[in-house]
C-alpha atoms as an extended CHARMM CRD file, in Angstrom:
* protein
*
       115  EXT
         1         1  UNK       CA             16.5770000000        9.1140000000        0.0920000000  PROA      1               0.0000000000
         2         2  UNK       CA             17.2600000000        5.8280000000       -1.8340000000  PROA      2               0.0000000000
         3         3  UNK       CA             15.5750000000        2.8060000000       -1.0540000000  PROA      3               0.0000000000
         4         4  UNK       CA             16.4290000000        0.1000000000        0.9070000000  PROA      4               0.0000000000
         5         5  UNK       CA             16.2690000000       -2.3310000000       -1.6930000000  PROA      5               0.0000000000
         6         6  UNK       CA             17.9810000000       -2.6820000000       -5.3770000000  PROA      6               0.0000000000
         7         7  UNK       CA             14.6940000000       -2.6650000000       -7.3150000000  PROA      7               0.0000000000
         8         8  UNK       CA             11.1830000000       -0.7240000000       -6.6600000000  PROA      8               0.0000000000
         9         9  UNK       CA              8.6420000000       -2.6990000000       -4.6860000000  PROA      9               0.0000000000
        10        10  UNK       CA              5.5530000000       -4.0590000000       -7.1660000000  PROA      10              0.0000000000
        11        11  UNK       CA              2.0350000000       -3.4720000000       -6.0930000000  PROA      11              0.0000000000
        12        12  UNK       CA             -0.6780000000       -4.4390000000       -8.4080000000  PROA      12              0.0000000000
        13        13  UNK       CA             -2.9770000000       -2.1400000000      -10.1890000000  PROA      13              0.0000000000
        14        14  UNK       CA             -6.4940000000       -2.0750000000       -8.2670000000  PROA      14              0.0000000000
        15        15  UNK       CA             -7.4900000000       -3.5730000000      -11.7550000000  PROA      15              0.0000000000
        16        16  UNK       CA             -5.7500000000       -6.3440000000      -11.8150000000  PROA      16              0.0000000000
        17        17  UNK       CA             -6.8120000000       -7.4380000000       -8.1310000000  PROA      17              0.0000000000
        18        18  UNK       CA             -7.3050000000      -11.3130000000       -8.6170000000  PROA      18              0.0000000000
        19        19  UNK       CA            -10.2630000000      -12.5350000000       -6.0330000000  PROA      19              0.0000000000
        20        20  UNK       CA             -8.5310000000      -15.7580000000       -5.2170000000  PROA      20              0.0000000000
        21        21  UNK       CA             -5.1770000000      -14.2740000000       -4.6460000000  PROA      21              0.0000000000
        22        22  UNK       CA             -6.4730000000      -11.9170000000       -2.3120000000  PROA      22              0.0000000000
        23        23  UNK       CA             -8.4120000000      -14.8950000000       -0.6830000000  PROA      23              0.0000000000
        24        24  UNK       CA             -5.1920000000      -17.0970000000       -0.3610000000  PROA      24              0.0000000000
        25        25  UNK       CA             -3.2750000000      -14.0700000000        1.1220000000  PROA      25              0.0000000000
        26        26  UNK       CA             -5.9820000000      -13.3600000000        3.8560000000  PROA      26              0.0000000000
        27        27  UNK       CA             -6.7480000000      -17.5040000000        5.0910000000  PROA      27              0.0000000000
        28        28  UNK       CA             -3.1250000000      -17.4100000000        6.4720000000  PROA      28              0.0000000000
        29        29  UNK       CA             -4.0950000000      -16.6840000000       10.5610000000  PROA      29              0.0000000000
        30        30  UNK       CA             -0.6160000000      -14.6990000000       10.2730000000  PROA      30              0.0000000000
        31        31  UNK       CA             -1.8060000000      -12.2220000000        7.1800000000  PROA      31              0.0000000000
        32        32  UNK       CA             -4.4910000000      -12.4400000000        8.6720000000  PROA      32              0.0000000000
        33        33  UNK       CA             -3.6200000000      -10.5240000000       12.2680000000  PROA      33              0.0000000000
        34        34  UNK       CA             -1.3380000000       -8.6150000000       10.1420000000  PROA      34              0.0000000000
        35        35  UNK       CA             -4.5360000000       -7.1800000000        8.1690000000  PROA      35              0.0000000000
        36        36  UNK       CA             -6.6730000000       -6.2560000000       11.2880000000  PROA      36              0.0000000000
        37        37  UNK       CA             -3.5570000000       -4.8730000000       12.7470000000  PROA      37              0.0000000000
        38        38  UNK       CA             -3.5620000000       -2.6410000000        9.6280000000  PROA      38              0.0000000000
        39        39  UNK       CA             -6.7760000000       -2.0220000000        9.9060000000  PROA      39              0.0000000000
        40        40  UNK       CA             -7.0000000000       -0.1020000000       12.9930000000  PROA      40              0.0000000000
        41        41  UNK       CA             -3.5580000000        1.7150000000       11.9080000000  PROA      41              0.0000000000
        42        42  UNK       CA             -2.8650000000        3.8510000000        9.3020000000  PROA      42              0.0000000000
        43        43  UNK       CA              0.9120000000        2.8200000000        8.4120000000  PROA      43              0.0000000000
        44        44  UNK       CA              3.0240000000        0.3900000000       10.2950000000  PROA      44              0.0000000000
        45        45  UNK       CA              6.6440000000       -0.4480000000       10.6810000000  PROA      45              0.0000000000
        46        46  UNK       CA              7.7210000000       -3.7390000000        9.4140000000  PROA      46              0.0000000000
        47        47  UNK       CA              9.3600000000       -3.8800000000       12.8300000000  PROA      47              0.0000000000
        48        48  UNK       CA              6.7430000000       -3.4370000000       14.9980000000  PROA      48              0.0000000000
        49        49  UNK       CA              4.5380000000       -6.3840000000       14.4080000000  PROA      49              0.0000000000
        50        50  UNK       CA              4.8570000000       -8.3780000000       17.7470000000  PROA      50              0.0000000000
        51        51  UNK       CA              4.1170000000      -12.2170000000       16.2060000000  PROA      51              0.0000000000
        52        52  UNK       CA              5.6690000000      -15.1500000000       17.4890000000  PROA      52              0.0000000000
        53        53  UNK       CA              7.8180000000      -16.1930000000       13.5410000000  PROA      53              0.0000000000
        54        54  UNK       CA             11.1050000000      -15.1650000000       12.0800000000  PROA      54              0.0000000000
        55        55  UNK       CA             11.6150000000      -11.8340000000       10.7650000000  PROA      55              0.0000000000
        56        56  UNK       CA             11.9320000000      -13.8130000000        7.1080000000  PROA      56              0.0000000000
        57        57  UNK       CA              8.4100000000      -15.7550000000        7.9930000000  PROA      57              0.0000000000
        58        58  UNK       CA              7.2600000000      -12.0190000000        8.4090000000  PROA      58              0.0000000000
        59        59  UNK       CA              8.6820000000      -10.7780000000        5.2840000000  PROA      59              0.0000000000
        60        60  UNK       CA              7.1650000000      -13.6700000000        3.1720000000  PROA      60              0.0000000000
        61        61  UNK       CA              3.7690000000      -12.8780000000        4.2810000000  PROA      61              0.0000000000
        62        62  UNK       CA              3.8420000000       -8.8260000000        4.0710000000  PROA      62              0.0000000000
        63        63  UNK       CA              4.6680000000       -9.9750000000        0.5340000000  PROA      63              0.0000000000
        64        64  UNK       CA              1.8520000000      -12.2630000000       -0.0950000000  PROA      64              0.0000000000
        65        65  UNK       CA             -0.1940000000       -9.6630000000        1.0620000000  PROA      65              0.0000000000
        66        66  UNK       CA              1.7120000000       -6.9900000000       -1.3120000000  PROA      66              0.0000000000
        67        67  UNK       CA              1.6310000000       -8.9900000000       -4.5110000000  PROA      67              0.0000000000
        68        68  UNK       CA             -2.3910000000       -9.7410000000       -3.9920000000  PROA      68              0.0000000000
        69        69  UNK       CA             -2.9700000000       -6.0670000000       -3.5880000000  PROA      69              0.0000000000
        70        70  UNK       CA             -3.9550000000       -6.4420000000       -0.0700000000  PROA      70              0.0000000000
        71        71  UNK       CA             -1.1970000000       -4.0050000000        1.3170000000  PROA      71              0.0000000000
        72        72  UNK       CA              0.9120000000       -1.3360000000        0.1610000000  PROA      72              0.0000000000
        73        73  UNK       CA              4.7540000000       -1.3030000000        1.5410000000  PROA      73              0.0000000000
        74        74  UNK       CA              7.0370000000        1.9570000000        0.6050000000  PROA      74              0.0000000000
        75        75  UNK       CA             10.0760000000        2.9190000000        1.9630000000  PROA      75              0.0000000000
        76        76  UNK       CA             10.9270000000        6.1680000000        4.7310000000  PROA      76              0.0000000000
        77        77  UNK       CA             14.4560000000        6.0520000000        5.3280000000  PROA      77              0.0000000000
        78        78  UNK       CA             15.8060000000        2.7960000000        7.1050000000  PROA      78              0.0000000000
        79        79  UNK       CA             11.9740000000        1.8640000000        7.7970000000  PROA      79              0.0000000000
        80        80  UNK       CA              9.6610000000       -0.0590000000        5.8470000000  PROA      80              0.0000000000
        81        81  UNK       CA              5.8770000000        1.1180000000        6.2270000000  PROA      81              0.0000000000
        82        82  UNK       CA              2.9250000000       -1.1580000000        5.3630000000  PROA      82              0.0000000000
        83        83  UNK       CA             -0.8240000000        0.5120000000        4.8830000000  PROA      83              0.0000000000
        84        84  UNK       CA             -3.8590000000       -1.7900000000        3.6640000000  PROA      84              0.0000000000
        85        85  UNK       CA             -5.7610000000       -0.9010000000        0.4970000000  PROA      85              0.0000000000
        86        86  UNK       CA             -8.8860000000       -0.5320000000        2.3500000000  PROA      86              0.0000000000
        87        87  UNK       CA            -10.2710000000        1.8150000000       -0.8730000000  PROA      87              0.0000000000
        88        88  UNK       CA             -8.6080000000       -0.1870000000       -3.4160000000  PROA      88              0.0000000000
        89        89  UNK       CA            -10.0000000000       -3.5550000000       -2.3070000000  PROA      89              0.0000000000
        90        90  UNK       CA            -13.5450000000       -1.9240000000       -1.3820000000  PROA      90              0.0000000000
        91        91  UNK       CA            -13.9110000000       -0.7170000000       -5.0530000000  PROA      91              0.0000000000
        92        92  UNK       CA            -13.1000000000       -4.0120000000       -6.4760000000  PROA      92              0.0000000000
        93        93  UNK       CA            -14.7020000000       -6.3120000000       -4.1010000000  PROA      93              0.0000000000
        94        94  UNK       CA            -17.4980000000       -4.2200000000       -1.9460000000  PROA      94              0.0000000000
        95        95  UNK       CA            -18.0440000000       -5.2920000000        1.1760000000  PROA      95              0.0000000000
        96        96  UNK       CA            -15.2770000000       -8.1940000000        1.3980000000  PROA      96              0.0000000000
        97        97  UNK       CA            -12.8810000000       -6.4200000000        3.6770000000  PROA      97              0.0000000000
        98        98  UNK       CA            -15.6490000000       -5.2150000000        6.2100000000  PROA      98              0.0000000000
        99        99  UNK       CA            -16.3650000000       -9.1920000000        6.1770000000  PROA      99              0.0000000000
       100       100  UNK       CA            -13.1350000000      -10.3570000000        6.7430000000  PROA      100             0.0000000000
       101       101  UNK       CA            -12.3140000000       -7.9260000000        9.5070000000  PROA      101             0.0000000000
       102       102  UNK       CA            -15.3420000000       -8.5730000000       10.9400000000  PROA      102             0.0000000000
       103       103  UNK       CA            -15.0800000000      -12.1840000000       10.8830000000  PROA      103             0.0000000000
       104       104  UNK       CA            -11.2120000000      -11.8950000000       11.9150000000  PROA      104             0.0000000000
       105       105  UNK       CA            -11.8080000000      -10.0040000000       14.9640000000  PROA      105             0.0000000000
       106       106  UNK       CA            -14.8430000000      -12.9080000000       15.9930000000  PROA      106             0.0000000000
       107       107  UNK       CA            -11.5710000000      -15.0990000000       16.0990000000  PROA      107             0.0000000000
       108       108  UNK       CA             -9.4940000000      -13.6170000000       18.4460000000  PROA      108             0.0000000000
       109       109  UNK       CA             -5.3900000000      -13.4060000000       18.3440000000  PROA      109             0.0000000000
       110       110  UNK       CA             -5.1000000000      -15.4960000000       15.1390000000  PROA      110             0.0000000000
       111       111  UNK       CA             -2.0030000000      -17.9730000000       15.6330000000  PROA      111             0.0000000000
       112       112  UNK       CA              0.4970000000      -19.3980000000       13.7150000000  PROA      112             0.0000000000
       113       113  UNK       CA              0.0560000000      -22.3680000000       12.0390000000  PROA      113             0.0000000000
       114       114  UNK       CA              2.9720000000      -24.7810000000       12.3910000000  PROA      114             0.0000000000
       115       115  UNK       CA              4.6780000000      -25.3260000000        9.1390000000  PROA      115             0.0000000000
């Protein structure tokens, strides 16, 4: 089936994984509930994230976390399905997801934060 959009998503080679992007895209407390979300599912519709922001705020942040490398998006059918690169980020930065997850869930619901 084609995809739903005109040109191929980009996700960055594990590689090429830059430690402050992927710090930027996970201080957002948005990205941030998106990640745990991930976390305890394997793939997730773009549709199903219950968070209080615009379906464009949502799509802006799924693709912060896509161009750091911190998420993977593809395309099945009319559905977009997001997955975090648990391996890929646990071979380039051991031990910095388990933090962040850990430290995210000490949080609580991570809110918005008004623009």
């Amino acid at each position: 089936m084609a995809s739903r959009t005109s040109s191929p998503l980009l996700h960055p080679d594990e590689r090429d994984f830059d430690l402050f992007a992927v710090m930027n895209a996970l201080t957002d407390p948005v990205r941030l509930s998106i990640v745990l979300r991930l976390a305890d599912e394997s793939a997730v519709p773009c549709g199903t994230f219950d968070l209080p922001i615009a379906k464009s705020a949502l799509s802006r942040h799924l693709r912060v976390l896509r161009e750091a490398g911190v998420i993977s998006q593809r395309d099945e059918g009319t559905r977009r399905v997001n997955s975090l690169r648990a391996d890929e980020l646990e071979r380039r930065f051991p031990g910095l997801l388990d933090l962040v997850l850990k430290e995210g869930a000490n949080r609580g619901t991570p809110q918005p934060v008004p623009a």
